[in-house]
Every structure is written in structure tokens, then in C-alpha cells.
C-alpha positions as CSV (number, residue, x, y, z in Angstrom):
1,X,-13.9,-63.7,68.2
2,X,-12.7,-60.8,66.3
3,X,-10.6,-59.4,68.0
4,X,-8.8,-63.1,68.2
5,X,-8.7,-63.0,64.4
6,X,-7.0,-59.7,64.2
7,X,-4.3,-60.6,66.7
8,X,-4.0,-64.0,64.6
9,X,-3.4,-61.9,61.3
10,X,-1.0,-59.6,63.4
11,X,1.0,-62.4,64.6
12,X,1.1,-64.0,61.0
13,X,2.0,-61.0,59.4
14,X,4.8,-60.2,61.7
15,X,6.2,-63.4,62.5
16,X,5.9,-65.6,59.4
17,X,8.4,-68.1,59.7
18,X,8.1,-68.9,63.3
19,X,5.9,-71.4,64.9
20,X,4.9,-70.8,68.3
21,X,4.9,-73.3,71.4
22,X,3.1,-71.3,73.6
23,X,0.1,-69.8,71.7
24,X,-0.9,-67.1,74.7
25,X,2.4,-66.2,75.4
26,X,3.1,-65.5,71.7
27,X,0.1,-63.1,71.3
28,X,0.6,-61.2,74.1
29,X,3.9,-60.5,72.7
30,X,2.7,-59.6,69.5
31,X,0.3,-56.7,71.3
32,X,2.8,-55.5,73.5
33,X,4.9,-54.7,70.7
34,X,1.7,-53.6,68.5
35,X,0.6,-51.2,71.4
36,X,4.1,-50.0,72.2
37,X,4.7,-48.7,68.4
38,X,1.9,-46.8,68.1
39,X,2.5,-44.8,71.3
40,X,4.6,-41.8,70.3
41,X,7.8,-41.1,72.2
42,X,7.7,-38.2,74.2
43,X,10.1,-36.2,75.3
44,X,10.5,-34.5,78.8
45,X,12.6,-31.6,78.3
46,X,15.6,-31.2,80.9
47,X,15.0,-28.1,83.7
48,X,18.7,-27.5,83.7
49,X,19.4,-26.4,79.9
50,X,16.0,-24.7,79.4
51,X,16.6,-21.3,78.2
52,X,13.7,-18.0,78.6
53,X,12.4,-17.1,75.1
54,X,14.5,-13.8,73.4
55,X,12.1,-11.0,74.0
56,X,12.2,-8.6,70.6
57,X,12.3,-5.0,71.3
58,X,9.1,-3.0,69.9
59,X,11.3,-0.9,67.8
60,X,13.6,-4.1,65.9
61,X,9.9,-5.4,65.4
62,X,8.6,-2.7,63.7
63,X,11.6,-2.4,61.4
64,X,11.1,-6.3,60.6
65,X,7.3,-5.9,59.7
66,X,7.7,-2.9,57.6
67,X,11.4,-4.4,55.6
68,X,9.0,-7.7,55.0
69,X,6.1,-5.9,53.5
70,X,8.4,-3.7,51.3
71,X,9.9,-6.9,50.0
72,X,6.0,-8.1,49.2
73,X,5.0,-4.8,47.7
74,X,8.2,-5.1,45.7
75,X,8.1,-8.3,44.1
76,X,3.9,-7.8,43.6
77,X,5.1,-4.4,41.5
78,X,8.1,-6.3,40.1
79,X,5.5,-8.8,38.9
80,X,2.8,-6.5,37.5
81,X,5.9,-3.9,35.7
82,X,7.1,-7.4,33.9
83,X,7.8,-6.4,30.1
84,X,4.7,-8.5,27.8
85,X,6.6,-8.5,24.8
86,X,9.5,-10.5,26.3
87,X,7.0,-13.3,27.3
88,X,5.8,-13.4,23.7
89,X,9.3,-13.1,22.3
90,X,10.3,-15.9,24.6
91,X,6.8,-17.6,23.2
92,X,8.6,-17.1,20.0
93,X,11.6,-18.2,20.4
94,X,9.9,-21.5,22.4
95,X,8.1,-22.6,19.1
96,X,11.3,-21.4,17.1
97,X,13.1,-24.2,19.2
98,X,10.2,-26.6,18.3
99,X,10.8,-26.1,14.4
100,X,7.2,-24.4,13.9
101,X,7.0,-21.3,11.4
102,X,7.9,-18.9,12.9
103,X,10.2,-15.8,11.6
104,X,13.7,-15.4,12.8
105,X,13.8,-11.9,12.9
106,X,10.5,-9.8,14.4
107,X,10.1,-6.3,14.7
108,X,8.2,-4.8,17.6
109,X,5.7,-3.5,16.3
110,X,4.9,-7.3,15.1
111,X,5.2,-8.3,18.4
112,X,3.0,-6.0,19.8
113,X,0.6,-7.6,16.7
114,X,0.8,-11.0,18.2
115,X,0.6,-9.7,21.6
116,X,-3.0,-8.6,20.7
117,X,-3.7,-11.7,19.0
118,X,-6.7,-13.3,21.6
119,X,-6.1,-16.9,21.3
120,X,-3.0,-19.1,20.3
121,X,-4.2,-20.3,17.0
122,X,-4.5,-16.4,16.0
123,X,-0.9,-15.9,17.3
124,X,0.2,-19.0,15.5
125,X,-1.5,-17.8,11.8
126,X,0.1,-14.6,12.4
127,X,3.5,-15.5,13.0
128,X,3.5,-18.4,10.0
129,X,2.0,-15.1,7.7
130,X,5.4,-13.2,9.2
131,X,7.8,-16.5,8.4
132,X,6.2,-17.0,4.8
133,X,6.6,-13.2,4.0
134,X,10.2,-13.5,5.5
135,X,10.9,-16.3,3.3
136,X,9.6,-14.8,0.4
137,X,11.7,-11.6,1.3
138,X,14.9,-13.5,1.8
139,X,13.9,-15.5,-2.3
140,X,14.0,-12.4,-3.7
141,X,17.2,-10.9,-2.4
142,X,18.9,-14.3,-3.2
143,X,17.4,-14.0,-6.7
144,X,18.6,-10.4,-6.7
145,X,22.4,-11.0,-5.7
146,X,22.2,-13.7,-8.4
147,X,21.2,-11.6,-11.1
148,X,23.7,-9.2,-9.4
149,X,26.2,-11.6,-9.8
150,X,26.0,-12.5,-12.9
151,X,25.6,-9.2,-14.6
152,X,29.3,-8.8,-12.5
153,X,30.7,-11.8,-14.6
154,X,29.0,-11.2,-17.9
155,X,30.7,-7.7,-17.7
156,X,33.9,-8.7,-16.9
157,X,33.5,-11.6,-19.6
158,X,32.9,-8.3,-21.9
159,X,35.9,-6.3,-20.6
160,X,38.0,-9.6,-21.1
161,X,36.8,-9.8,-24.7
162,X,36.9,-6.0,-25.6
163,X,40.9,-6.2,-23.9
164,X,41.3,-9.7,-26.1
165,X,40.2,-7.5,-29.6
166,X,42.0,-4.4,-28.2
167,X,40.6,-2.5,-30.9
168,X,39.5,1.4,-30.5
169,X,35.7,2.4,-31.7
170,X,35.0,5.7,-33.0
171,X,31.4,6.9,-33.0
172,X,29.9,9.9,-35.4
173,X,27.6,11.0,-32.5
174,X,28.3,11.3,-29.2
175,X,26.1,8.8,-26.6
176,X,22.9,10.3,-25.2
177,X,22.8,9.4,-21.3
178,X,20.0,9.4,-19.1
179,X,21.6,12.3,-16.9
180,X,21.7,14.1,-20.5
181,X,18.0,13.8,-21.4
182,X,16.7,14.9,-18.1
183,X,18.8,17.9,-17.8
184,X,16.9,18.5,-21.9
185,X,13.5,17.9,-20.5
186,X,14.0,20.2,-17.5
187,X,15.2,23.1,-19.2
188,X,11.7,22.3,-21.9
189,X,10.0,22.3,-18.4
190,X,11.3,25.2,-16.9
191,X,10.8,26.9,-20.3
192,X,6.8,25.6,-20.1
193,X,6.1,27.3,-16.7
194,X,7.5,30.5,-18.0
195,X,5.7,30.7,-21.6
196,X,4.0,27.6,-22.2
197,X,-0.3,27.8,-22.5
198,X,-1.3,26.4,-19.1
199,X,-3.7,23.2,-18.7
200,X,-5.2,22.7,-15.5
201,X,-6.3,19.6,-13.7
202,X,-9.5,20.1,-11.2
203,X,-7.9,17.8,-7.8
204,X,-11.7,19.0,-6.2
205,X,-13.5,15.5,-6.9
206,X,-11.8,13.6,-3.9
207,X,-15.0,13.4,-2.5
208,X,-17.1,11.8,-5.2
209,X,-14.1,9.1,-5.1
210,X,-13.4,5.3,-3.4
211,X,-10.0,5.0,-2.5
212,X,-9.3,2.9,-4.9
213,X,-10.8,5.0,-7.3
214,X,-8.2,8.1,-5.7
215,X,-5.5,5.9,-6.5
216,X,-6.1,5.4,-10.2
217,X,-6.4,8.7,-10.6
218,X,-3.1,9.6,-9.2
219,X,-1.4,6.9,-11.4
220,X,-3.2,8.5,-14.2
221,X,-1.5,12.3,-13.4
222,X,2.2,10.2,-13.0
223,X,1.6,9.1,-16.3
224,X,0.3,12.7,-17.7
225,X,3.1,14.2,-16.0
226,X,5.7,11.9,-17.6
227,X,4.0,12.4,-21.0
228,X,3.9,16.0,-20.7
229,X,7.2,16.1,-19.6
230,X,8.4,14.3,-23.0
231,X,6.8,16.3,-25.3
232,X,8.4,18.7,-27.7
233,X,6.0,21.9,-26.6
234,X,5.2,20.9,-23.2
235,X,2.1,22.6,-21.3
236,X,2.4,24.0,-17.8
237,X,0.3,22.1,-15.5
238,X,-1.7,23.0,-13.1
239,X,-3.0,21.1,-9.9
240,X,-5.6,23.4,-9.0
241,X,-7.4,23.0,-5.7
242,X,-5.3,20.6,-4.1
243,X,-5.7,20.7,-0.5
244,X,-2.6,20.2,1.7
245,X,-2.3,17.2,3.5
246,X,-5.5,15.8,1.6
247,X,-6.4,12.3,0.3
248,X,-4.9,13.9,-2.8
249,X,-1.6,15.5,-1.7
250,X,-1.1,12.2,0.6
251,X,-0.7,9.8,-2.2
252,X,0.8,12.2,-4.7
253,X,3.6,12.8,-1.5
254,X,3.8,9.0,-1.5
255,X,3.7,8.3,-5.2
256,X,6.7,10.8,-5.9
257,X,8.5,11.0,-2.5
258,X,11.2,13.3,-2.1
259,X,11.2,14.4,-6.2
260,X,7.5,15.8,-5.5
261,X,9.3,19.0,-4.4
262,X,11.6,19.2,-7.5
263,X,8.5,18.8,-10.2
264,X,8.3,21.6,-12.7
265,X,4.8,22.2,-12.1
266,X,2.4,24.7,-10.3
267,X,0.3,23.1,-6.8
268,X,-2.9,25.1,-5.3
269,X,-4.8,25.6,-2.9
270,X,-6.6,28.2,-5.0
271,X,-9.2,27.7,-7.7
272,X,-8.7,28.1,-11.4
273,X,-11.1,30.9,-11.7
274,X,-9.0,33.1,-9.1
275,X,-5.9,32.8,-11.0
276,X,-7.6,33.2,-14.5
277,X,-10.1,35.1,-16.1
278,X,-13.2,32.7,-16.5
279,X,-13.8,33.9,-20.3
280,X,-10.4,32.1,-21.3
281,X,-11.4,29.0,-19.3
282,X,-13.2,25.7,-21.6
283,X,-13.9,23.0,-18.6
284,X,-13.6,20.3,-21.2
285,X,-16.3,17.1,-20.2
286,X,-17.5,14.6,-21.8
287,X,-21.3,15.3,-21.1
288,X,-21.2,19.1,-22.9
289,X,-23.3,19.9,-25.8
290,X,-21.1,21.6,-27.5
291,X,-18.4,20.0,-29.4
292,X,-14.9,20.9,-29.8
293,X,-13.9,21.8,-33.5
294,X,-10.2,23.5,-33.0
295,X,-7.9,23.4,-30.6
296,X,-7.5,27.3,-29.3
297,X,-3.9,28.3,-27.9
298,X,-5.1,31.0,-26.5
299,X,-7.2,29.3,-24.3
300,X,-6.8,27.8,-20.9
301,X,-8.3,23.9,-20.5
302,X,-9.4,22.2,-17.7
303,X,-9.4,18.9,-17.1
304,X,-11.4,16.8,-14.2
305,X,-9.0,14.7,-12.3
306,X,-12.1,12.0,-11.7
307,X,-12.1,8.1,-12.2
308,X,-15.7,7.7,-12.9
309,X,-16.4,3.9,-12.0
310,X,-19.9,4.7,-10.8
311,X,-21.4,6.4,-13.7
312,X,-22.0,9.7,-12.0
313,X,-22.9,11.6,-15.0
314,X,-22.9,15.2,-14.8
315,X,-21.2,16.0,-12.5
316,X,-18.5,18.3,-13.9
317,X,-20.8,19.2,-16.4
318,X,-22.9,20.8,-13.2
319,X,-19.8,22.0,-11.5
320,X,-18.5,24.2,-14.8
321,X,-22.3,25.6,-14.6
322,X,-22.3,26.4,-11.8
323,X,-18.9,28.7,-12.1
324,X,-20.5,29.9,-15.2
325,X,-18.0,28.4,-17.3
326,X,-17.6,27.5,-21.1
327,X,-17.4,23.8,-22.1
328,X,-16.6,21.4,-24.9
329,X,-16.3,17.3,-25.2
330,X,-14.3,16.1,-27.8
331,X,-15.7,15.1,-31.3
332,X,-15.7,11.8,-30.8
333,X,-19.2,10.9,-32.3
334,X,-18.2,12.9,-35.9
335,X,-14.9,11.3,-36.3
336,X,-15.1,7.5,-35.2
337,X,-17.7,4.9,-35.5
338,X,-18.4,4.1,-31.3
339,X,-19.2,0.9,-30.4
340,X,-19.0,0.2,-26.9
341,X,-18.3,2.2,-23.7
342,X,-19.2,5.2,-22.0
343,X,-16.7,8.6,-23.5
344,X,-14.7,9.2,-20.6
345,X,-11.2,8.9,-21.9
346,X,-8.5,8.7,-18.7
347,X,-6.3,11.6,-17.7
348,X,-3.2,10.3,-19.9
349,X,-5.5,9.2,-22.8
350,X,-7.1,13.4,-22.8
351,X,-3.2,14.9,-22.0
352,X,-2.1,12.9,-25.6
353,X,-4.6,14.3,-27.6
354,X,-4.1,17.7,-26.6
355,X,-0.7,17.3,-26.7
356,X,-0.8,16.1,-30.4
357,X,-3.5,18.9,-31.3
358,X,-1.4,21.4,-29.9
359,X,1.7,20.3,-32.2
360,X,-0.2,18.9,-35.4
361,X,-3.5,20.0,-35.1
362,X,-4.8,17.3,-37.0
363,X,-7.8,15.3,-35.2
364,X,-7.4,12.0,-37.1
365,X,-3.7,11.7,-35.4
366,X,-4.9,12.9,-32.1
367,X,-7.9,10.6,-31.9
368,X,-5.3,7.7,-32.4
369,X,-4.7,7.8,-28.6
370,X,-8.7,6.9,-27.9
371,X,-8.7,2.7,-27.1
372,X,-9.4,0.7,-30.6
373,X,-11.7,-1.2,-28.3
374,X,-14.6,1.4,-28.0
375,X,-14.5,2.3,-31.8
376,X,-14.4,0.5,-34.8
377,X,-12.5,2.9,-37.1
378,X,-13.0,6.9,-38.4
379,X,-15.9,7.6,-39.9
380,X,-16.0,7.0,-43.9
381,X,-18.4,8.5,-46.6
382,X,-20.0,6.6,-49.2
383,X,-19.0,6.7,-52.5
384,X,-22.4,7.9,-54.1
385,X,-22.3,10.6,-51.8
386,X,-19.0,11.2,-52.4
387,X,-19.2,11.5,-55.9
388,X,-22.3,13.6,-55.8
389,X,-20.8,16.5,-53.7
390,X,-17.7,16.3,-56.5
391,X,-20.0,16.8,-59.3
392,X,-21.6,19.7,-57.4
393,X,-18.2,21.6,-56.6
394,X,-17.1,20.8,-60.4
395,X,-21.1,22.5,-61.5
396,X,-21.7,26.0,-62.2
397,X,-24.8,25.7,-60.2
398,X,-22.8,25.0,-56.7
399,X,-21.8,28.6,-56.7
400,X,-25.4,29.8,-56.9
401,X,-26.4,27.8,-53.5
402,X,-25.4,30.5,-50.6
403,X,-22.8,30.4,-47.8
404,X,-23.0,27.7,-45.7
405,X,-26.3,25.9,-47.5
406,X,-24.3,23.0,-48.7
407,X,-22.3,21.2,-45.1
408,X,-19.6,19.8,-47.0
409,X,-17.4,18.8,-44.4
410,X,-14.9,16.8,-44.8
411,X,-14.5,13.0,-42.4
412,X,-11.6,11.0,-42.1
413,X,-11.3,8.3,-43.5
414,X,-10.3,4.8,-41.9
């Protein structure tokens, strides 16, 4: 019965339109035809144009193998030899295409930055941190050649105005130039490291130092250098144990570049007590008991190149004790009301006030360099006790009292 209904279906499906007179003869049609296209043709091959196989030789074999699996060993090296960068340059360039932010212009050193990036977000931050700085680069150089360009026209607006007027100047003094005043100050510098009283700068506290720390320090000596350099009577500085190729040489190298050689200045290895005799050194420090009265010239002073953030009192102080060496701090309590803040003055602030004693030797203007924010003026006497040491100078009994008794020293007043 099934097999009835399946022939039925056949017959339908492959002869829809027609309608059969004979039913049997009709079906057995339909099967020869069904059973005739599902037998594949085959195909008897003719005995007269069959040809024997070609038989290879052993040797043309052997060639064949061994030129096919140099070809595979080449193109398996060729694959595993293929450049990375160019795949993340092409990378690149892909997203460039898409309009992300991406630079136009990457070095390889970037690219070997990406390359190490481990997923594609990471890759994708870093190269929009490469397009922003790029942008930001090519801001300022447009800002630049606009500020270039319109120095160019307000100068040539001048020359059009000065040739307009036509009129000649005459000056009474010649025009300093720049060129002019550094030539001046090198001669005063040259003249310093030959007679001028040396001041030394201890470089042996890189150690108790952050980097960060190290590098305000060496901002510090730019600025005592430049201030030293512009003085009148100029010291001759000394960087004193400065180790070569050290935290402290490395950013000084930097800082300077190629002028570091041309400085008018003595750099050393060596201690200050080898190249001078330790009872002409004062290893000035803020924590000394003894306090600085005069400024001696024929003294040599050293100075601690050490940004003390942490508070790490002492330690100079220990370090000049331990070389057996004389110290002072400056007078700071006698001379100005404090108020806030520890008495560590910065390199520049200590290089202005011995500058300033050494050429005035007045401590009310040298103690004008110390911040306004840590004091709140000199110190002042009262006016009953002013008045009282006046009527004992003007006695006769004041001469009666012996040397030294009476401490009338004199303050400065605000």
C-alpha cells in the first residue's frame, strides 16, 4: 500500500498536467525512468586507446620530493621571519582608514609600544594617547608660526614707519647686547676661579634623596649658578664629590647639555677636606649650635646640596662631625621674629645671602632674601629698654660696669 502511494506521489510530481488512460502502464513508466536515473552511467574504457602508466625514474622522484619539501620549509620560515611591526602598521593604517584616532606619523619605537600592548582596547588607548599628543604637538607649532608671523609683519610695519620718518637717532651710550654682557660675566667668572674665596657645595647626599627631591636640588644649583654668575664679586664654586655618571652628574648633563662643559666652575670627584685644609672649612647647617656673627673671607663655606622634604634632621650636622669640622647656622632667631617653618633656607635663598654679606656685610640686607612667609619682620626693642640702655651709656656710672657686663647689642629694626 505504500509503496503504491509513493509511486502515486512520483507520478504526480513528475507528470502534473497529464492524465493517464492506462493507470498500470503509466506507473511502470514512471519507475523505469525513476530506476534508470539513479543508476550511474558507467563507462567501459576502449582496449585499443589504453595507454601503460609513465613509470618515474627513482632518481627524477627523489629530486621531486626533496624540491617540494624545500618549497614547504620555505614558505613555513617565510611565515614565521614575517616582520610584526608591519602587521601593526597595517593595523594602523586599517583604523586610520576607518577615521579612529589614530596618529599619522608613528615612530618605531611606538610601534614596538603597541606591539606589546596585550589586548586591542590597550592598543587602541595607546594610539588615541599618540594622536592627542600629535595634535597637541601640531597646535603649538601652528600657534608658533603665528606668532612667527606676525612678529615678521609687525617688524616690517616698523621698518615701513622708521623709512616713512626717515629721521637719524643718535644715542649718548652705546646699546648693551646680550652677547656683550656674557662675554662681562665670563671674564668676572674666569677672574673668580683664579682669585675669588671658594664656596663649596657637598653633591654627597644623593642617597638620602627621592628623585624628585634630586631634581629640586639641581634646579636649585641652576639658579645659584646663574646668581653667582651675576654678581659683582662672584665666588668660585665648587661641586665637590660629584660622582661621574651619578644621579647627580646625570641630571646636571641633562639640565645644561652641551654648555655643562663651558661652565666656569670647578667639578669633583674628590672631597672638600682633600683639597683644603679642614681648619679653614665652616660646614654651614641649620641644626649647629653655634651661630654665625661675621661673614669671614678668609674662610672656605660649605653648603649641603640636600632638599630636605622628610625632616631628616641632623644629618649634615653628623656628617661635619664626623670629618671633625667647624660649623655655623645663620642668625636667624636674633635677627627676625620666626613664625612658621622649619630653617632650612634653599640653595639659591643661602648663595644670596652670602653673596650680599660678602659685598655689604650688613645682615639686615642679607636676611631680606629669607621668605616673608616664615617671619614676621626683624626683631625690634622696646622703647623702655631702649631708653634705659641710653641713659646708661650717657651715666658716669656705665663706665664703672667692666667689659662685656652690659650686652648691648644692637637689633634691627623692622
Amino acid at each position: 500500500m505504500s509503496g503504491s502511494i509513493i509511486l502515486r506521489s512520483c507520478a504526480r510530481f513528475s507528470v502534473p498536467f497529464t492524465i493517464p488512460t492506462n493507470r498500470r502502464v503509466l506507473c511502470s513508466a514512471v519507475l523505469q525512468k525513476y530506476m534508470s536515473s539513479k543508476i550511474p552511467a558507467v563507462s567501459y574504457p576502449n582496449k585499443e586507446n589504453t595507454s601503460t602508466p609513465e613509470q618515474l625514474g627513482l632518481d627524477g622522484w627523489k629530486i621531486t620530493m626533496k624540491s617540494s619539501a624545500q618549497e614547504d620549509v620555505s614558505t613555513v620560515s617565510s611565515d614565521k621571519d614575517e616582520d610584526p611591526l608591519a602587521a601593526v602598521r597595517e593595523l594602523v593604517e586599517m583604523w586610520r582608514l576607518l577615521g579612529k584616532e589614530v596618529p599619522e606619523h608613528i615612530s618605531e619605537e611606538e610601534l614596538k609600544t603597541a606591539m606589546e600592548c596585550v589586548s586591542k582596547s590597550s592598543k587602541r588607548k595607546y594610539l588615541k594617547y599618540l594622536y592627542i599628543r600629535e595634535k597637541n604637538k601640531k597646535a603649538k607649532q601652528i600657534k608658533k608660526e603665528m606668532k612667527a608671523a606676525t612678529r615678521e609683519k609687525a617688524i616690517k610695519e616698523q621698518l615701513l614707519e622708521t623709512a616713512k620718518e626717515d629721521k637719524q637717532q643718535n644715542f649718548l651710550f652705546l646699546r648693551l647686547w646680550d652677547r656683550n654682557m656674557d662675554i662681562a660675566m665670563g671674564w668676572k667668572g674666569a677672574q673668580a676661579m683664579q682669585f675669588g674665596q671658594p664656596l663649596v657645595f657637598d653633591m654627597d647626599y644623593d642617597n638620602y634623596m627621592k628623585p624628585k627631591e634630586l631634581q629640586n636640588t639641581v634646579s636649585q644649583l641652576l639658579e645659584s649658578e646663574g646668581w653667582n654668575r651675576r654678581d659683582v664679586d662672584p665666588f668660585h664654586l665648587y661641586f665637590c664629590n660629584l660622582k661621574t655618571d651619578g644621579a647627580y652628574h646625570k641630571e646636571l648633563v641633562k639640565r645644561y647639555g652641551e654648555k655643562w662643559d663651558k661652565l666656569l666652575l670647578t667639578a669633583t670627584e674628590k672631597s672638600h677636606v682633600d683639597l683644603f685644609p679642614k681648619d679653614s672649612i665652616i660646614y654651614l647647617t641649620a641644626d649647629s649650635p653655634k651661630v654665625m656673627t661675621t661673614f669671614k673671607h678668609d674662610k672656605i663655606y660649605i653648603v649641603g646640596s640636600f632638599v630636605d622634604k622628610a625632616m631628616q634632621t641632623g644629618t649634615s650636622l653628623a656628617k661635619a662631625k664626623r670629618l671633625k669640622l667647624a660649623t655655623e647656622c645663620l642668625p636667624l632667631d636674633r635677627y627676625l621674629q620666626w613664625d612658621t617653618g622649619t630653617k632650612n633656607l634653599t640653595l639659591d635663598q643661602m648663595i644670596r645671602i652670602l653673596l650680599c654679606l660678602k659685598n655689604t656685610g650688613s645682615w639686615e640686607e642679607a636676611l631680606k632674601f629669607v621668605p616673608r612667609r616664615k617671619h614676621t619682620g626683624y626683631m625690634e626693642i622696646s622703647q623702655h629698654s631702649q631708653e634705659f640702655v641710653n641713659r646708661l651709656m650717657k651715666s658716669k656710672t656705665f663706665n664703672s660696669f667692666p667689659k662685656g657686663s652690659l650686652h648691648t647689642q644692637k637689633r634691627w629694626h623692622k
